[in-house]
C-alpha positions in Angstrom: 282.2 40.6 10.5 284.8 42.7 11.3 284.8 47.4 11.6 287.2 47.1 8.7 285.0 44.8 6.6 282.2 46.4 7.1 283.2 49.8 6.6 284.9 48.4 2.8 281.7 46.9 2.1 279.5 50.4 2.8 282.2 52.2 0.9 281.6 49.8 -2.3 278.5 49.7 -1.8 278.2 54.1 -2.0 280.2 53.9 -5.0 278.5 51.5 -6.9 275.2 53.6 -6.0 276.8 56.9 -7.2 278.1 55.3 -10.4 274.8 53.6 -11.6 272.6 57.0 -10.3 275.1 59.3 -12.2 274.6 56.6 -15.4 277.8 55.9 -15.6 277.0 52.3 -15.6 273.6 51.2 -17.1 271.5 48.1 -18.3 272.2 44.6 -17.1 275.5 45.3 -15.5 274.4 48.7 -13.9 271.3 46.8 -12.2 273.4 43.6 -11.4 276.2 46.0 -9.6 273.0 48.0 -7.7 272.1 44.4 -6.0 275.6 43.3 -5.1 276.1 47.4 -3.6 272.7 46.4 -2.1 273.7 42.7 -0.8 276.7 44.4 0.6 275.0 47.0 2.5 272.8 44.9 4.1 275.2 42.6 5.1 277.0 45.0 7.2 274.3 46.5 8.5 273.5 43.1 10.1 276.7 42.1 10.5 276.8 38.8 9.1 277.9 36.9 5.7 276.5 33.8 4.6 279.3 33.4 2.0 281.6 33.6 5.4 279.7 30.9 7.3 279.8 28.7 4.7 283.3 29.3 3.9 284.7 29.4 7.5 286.1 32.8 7.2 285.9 35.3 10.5 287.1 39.3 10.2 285.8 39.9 13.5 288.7 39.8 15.8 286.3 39.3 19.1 284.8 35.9 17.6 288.1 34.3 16.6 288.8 30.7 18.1 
């Protein structure tokens, strides 16, 4: 995973943390968006996708073949 992907994916992941915690988006959609903010976080804290294996799609320009 890319600097650039991972730093979009923190970024949408703070937002969608700020907007549920300020309640501007509640009940099932609020706490569907909090997992996705929280998939996405954790994802570039380790650095890897599963969706991207599995797709065959690289944003790191180091591992590129």
């Amino acid at each position: 995973m890319g600097t650039a992907d991972r730093a979009i994916r923190i970024i949408v992941a703070l937002v969608i943390a700020v907007l549920y915690f300020t309640g501007t988006v509640e009940g099932t959609l609020g706490l569907v968006l909090l997992i996705l903010g929280a998939v996405f976080l954790l994802t570039s804290i380790v650095s890897f996708c599963p969706l991207y294996t599995l797709f065959g799609i690289k944003t790191c320009p180091n591992k590129l073949k």
